[in-house]
Structures are given as C-alpha cells and as structure tokens.
C-alpha positions, -999 to 999 in steps of 0.1 A, spaced: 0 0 0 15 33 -10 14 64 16 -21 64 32 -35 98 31 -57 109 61 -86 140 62 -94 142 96 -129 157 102 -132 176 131 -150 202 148 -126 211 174 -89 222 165 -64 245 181 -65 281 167 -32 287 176 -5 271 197 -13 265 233 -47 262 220 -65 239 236 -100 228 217 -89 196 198 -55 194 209 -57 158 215 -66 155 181 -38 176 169 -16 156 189 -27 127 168 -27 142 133 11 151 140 18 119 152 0 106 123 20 124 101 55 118 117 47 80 105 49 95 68 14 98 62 3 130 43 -23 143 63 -53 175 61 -76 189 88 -111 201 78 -127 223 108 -151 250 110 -145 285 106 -148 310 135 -142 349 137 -107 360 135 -90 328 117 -77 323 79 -97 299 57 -66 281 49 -34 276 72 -7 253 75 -4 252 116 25 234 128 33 209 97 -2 210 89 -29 222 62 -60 230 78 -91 241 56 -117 261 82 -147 266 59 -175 291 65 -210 282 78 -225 312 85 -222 350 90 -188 355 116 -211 367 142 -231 335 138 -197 313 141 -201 307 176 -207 267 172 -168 251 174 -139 258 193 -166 270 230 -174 234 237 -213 247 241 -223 231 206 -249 211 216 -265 238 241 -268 262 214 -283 237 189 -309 227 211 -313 261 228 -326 285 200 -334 294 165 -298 310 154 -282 278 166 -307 254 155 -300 279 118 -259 281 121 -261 244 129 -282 238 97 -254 261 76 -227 240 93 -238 203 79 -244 222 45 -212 238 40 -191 208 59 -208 186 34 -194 206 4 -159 215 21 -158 176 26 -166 167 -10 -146 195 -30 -110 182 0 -120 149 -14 -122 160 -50 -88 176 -46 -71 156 -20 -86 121 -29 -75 110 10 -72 75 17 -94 76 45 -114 100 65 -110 100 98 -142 121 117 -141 127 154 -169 125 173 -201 114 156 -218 148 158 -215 166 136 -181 157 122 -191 119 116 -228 136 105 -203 151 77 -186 121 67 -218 100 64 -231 124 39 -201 138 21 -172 109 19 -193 93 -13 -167 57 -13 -141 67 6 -140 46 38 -146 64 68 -128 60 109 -155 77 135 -137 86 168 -162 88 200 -149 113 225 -177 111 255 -201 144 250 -214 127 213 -220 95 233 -240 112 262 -257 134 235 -269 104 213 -280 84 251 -300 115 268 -317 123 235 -345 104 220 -345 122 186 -304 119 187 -301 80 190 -310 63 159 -294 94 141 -261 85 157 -270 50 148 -270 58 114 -242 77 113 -216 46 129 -235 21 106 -222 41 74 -183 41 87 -156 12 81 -145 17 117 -154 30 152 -136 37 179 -140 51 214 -114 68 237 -116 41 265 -132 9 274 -164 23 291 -172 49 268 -169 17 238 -196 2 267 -216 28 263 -216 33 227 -225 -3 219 -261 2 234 -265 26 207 -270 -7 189 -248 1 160 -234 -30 134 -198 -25 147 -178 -36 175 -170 -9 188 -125 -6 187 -110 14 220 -84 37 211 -73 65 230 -59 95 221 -23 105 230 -12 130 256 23 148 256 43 126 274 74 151 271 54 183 286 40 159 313 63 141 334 74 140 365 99 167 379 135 158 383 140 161 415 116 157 440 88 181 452 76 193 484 37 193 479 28 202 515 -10 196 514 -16 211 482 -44 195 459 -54 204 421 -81 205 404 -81 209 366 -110 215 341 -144 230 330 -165 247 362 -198 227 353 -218 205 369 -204 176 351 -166 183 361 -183 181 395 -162 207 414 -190 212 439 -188 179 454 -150 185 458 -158 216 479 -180 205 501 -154 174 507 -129 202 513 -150 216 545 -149 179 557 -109 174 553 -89 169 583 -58 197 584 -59 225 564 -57 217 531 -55 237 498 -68 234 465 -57 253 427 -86 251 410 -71 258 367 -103 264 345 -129 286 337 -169 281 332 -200 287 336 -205 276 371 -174 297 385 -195 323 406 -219 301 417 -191 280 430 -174 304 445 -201 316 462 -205 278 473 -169 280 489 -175 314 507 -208 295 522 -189 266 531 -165 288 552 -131 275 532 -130 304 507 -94 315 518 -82 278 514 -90 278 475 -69 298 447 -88 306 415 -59 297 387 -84 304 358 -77 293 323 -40 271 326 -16 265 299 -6 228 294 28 240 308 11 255 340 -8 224 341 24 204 340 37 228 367 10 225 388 6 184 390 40 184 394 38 203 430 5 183 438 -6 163 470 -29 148 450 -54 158 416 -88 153 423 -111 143 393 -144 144 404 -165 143 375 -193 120 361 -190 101 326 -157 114 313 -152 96 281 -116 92 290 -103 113 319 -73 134 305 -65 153 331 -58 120 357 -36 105 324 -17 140 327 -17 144 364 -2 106 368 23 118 342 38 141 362 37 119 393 8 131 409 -12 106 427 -52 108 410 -81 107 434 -115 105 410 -151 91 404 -157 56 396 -180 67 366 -166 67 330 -130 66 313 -117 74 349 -123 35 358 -98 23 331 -71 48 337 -70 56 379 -61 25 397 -55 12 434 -24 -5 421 -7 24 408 -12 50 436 -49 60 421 -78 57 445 -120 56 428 -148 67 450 -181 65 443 -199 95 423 -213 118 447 -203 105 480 -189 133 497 -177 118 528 -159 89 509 -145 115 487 -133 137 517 -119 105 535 -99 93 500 -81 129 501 -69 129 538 -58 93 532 -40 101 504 -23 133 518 -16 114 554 3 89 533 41 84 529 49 90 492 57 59 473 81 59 446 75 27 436 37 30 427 43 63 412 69 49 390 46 23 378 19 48 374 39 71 348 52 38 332 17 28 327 5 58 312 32 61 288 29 28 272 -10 33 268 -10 73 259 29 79 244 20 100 207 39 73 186 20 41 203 -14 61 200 -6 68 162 8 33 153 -30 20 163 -48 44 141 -24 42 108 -29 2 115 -69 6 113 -66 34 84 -48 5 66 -73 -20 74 -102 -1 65 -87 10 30 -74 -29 26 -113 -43 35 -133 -12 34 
C-alpha cells in the first residue's frame, strides 16, 4: 500500500499554539503524520481565523458556515446547548452540515485521502456520512457525542446511522466503547485513545515538596463536578489547599459555594491554565482530584499521573480504566462526599511511594505515548482501506 492519506474531520482544532479545543486531536494528526502519512484537517470556521493555514506541519481548511457573528458553534465546547437552545443555533447548525458537506466533497475532489478519519459522531461523523461518497470512513467517539446520542431520544438512531455508514469506530476508553454499543450500531465498537504529551507531562527531576496542596483541573460545570469536591474540602482533616485551573460557567456560583462553606481562603482561583502551567501544577500536587461523572476518558488523571501526581476520582466513565489502586490511584463513588473527603486525607496522610508512582507514569506512557497512540490508528486506516 503506498502512503495512506488521512482528512481528519473535526469540529474542534487548536487556533493557535497553546490552543486547547482539539489538541488531543492535533496531537494525533502530528503523530500521524511523523509515521509518513500525508495528512489534512477540515474544521469549521470562527471569527478572527484564515480559511486556509498550515499550523505546525499541517494544512488546515476552516470553511464558513455562516455570518462570523453567527460562528459561535466550534472551538466553546457549548455546541450542543446552542443547537438545542434556539433558533440562530438550531440555523448556524443547519449552515454547518451544508457547508461541511461541500468542504468535505470538493477536500475529497482535490485531496482524494485514503481515509477519512471524523471525530466525534456529531457533527463531524454527521459530515462524513453524507459527504465521503466511497471513501471509507474511521469515526472517533470522545464522550459528550456519546451522552448526547443516550440522553436524546430524537439523537439516537441518528447517531445510529451515522456509525452504521463508517468502516471503523472507535471510542477513547473501554467504558465509553460500553456505552456506545447500546446505541446498537453493526460495529464492534475498537477502544483507542488518544495521545497525551508525554514530554510536557512528566514528572519533575528532583523531587517536590507538595505540602497539602491538591489540584483541580477542568471545565466549572456540573459535570466536572467541582461542587462535590468543595464541600469534601470543608470535611478534610488539616488545612488543606486546592488550585482550582479552568474557567466556566458555574465559577461564581461556586465560589459563592466556597465562601458558604467557610473555606474560601483555602481555594486559589488559577483560571484558564496553559498545558505548561498544568504540567507545573501536578508536578507540586498532593494529590489531583477528578471528580466528575462520565468522562469519556479522563485526560486530566492521564496527565496528572504523568507528572507523578497521585489521582483521586469518580468511579463513573474513562476514569475507571485509567486511575487505579495498584498504581497509587484511589475511585470513590460518584457523589459521596464523605468517601471523597476521606480518600483525600488518606492520600495526603500517606508516605509517598516511589514505587507506585513509577509504575503509574510507566503505565501511562505505554498506553497514551503519541507514537503508540498513532501506530493503532495508521494500522486501522490501513485495514479499512485494505477491507473497506
């Protein structure tokens, strides 16, 4: 087979570098590429970025879906709430799977890719169902489509579809392939995750002094579940302190949840992080603390493990195949705040073991390392343009 030649279909991709909206896929395409694949990225437009770009290595094509003040669907993570929440979104939407549809044909026309490879099933997969004609097609399941197809009646036999008209589908850990089988779609459902940067997250080379320090690292919404970790904070034994690194909807109302709860002066509002500040910021960690419900994978306790941090989280989702009692990791159950609260002041009462954590990071790295993760997919982009 000569040089496969990958369109990846997505509607998340950095903007810039540092971005982070669909850096994981990013990660993947380069990774991709370094294997001597040619490789294209096909991505919505949004205000303030060129139509065409060649971003680190790589050509991306952003095509237009609508007026720029109307471009508000990729890159904000809010798709779906704006789809389902109004006219202009339910209308940009609409201009989105039209104009994908042709941007996807003419790349094809012009590019004549090998395969194309659509991450997550809506809308990207959406795209490739309608506008990849015979070219085979790899649909990549990320957790939000999944939830979206399961919590919405009208969604499900639309995602159905969707998977049926692909070669291959795959799904960022074991439980979120679980969850996507009930779908009830003809494939077996392949888990493959996608990489993380195992040179920005490692441990530190000396040893660091985390005091009683924990971290917490992602969206403030409900789902993230940063409320339950508060009010396990008021319950700790010692004094305890926590970073909290993102931004959200939920941060005032959370705040105001931490001022109730009388620990306001224990918690330091990081905002937005940098994937170096998040490096940082593991690195000097007690513990992370990843108390959210159905993460498709659980990123941030692959990263925090990375640099050595031990990863306190949920048993719900991804998080149950990548935090684990034999590595360092400790899984309570979803919403028990006093199980939660008595996990953290085990962990931080412990003696730090070198051993687990070395067997943590080792772990991580053979399953997430960018080279491994992209080996798996040029495999299945072989297979599927081999057997279709």
């Amino acid at each position: 087979m000569t040089v496969p030649r990958i369109l990846f279909v997505t509607h998340a991709y950095p903007r810039c570098i540092g971005d982070a909206p669909g850096s994981f896929v990013h990660r993947l395409v380069r990774g991709v590429q370094a294997l001597g694949a040619e490789v294209r990225v096909l991505a919505p437009h949004a205000a303030g970025l060129a139509e065409r770009e060649v971003f680190e290595g790589v050509l991306v094509h952003r095509y237009r879906y609508a007026t720029e003040t109307m471009e508000t669907l990729a890159y904000t993570g809010t798709m779906a709430e704006q789809v389902l929440g109004g006219w202009r979104g339910k209308v940009a939407f609409g201009g989105m799977l039209l104009a994908g549809t042709r941007a996807l044909r003419r790349e094809i026309r012009a590019y004549r890719p090998t395969v194309v490879h659509a991450h997550w099933w809506f809308p990207s997969g959406m795209l490739a169902a309608m506008g990849a004609g015979a070219t085979p097609v790899v649909i990549t399941m990320h957790g939000s489509d999944v939830r979206l197809a399961l919590s919405r009646t009208v969604a499900h036999p639309i995602a159905r579809r969707v998977l049926d008209r692909a070669a291959a589908v795959t799904a960022v850990s074991d439980w979120l392939a679980r969850q996507a089988t009930t779908l009830g779609t003809r494939h077996t459902i392949r888990v493959a995750p996608m990489a993380v940067d195992t040179e920005r997250f490692q441990p530190a080379d000396l040893p660091v002094e985390a005091e009683r320090r924990l971290v917490f690292a992602g969206r403030l919404n409900a789902q993230k579940g940063l409320a339950d970790l508060l009010d396990a904070m008021a319950r700790l034994q010692g004094s305890a302190t926590l970073q909290v690194i993102g931004e959200g909807e939920d941060r005032a109302a959370l705040e105001a949840r931490a001022a109730r709860l009388g620990i306001a002066d224990r918690i330091e509002w990081r905002g937005r992080g940098t994937p170096e500040q998040l490096a940082t910021a593991f690195r000097g960690a007690a513990a992370v603390v990843i108390p959210s419900r159905g993460e498709g994978l659980g990123l941030v306790a692959v990263e925090a493990q990375l640099c050595g941090a031990p990863a306190i989280g949920y048993r719900s989702g991804g998080l149950s195949d990548v935090i684990d009692p034999s590595w360092g990791g400790v899984l309570v159950e979803p919403g028990d705040i006093v199980q939660l609260a008595s996990a953290i002041d085990t962990v931080l009462s412990a003696t730090p073991g070198s051993t687990r954590r070395d067997a943590a990071v080792r772990i991580m790295r053979e399953r997430f390392a960018p080279q491994a993760v992209a080996e798996r997919y040029v495999a299945l982009y072989r297979e599927v343009a081999t057997h279709g």
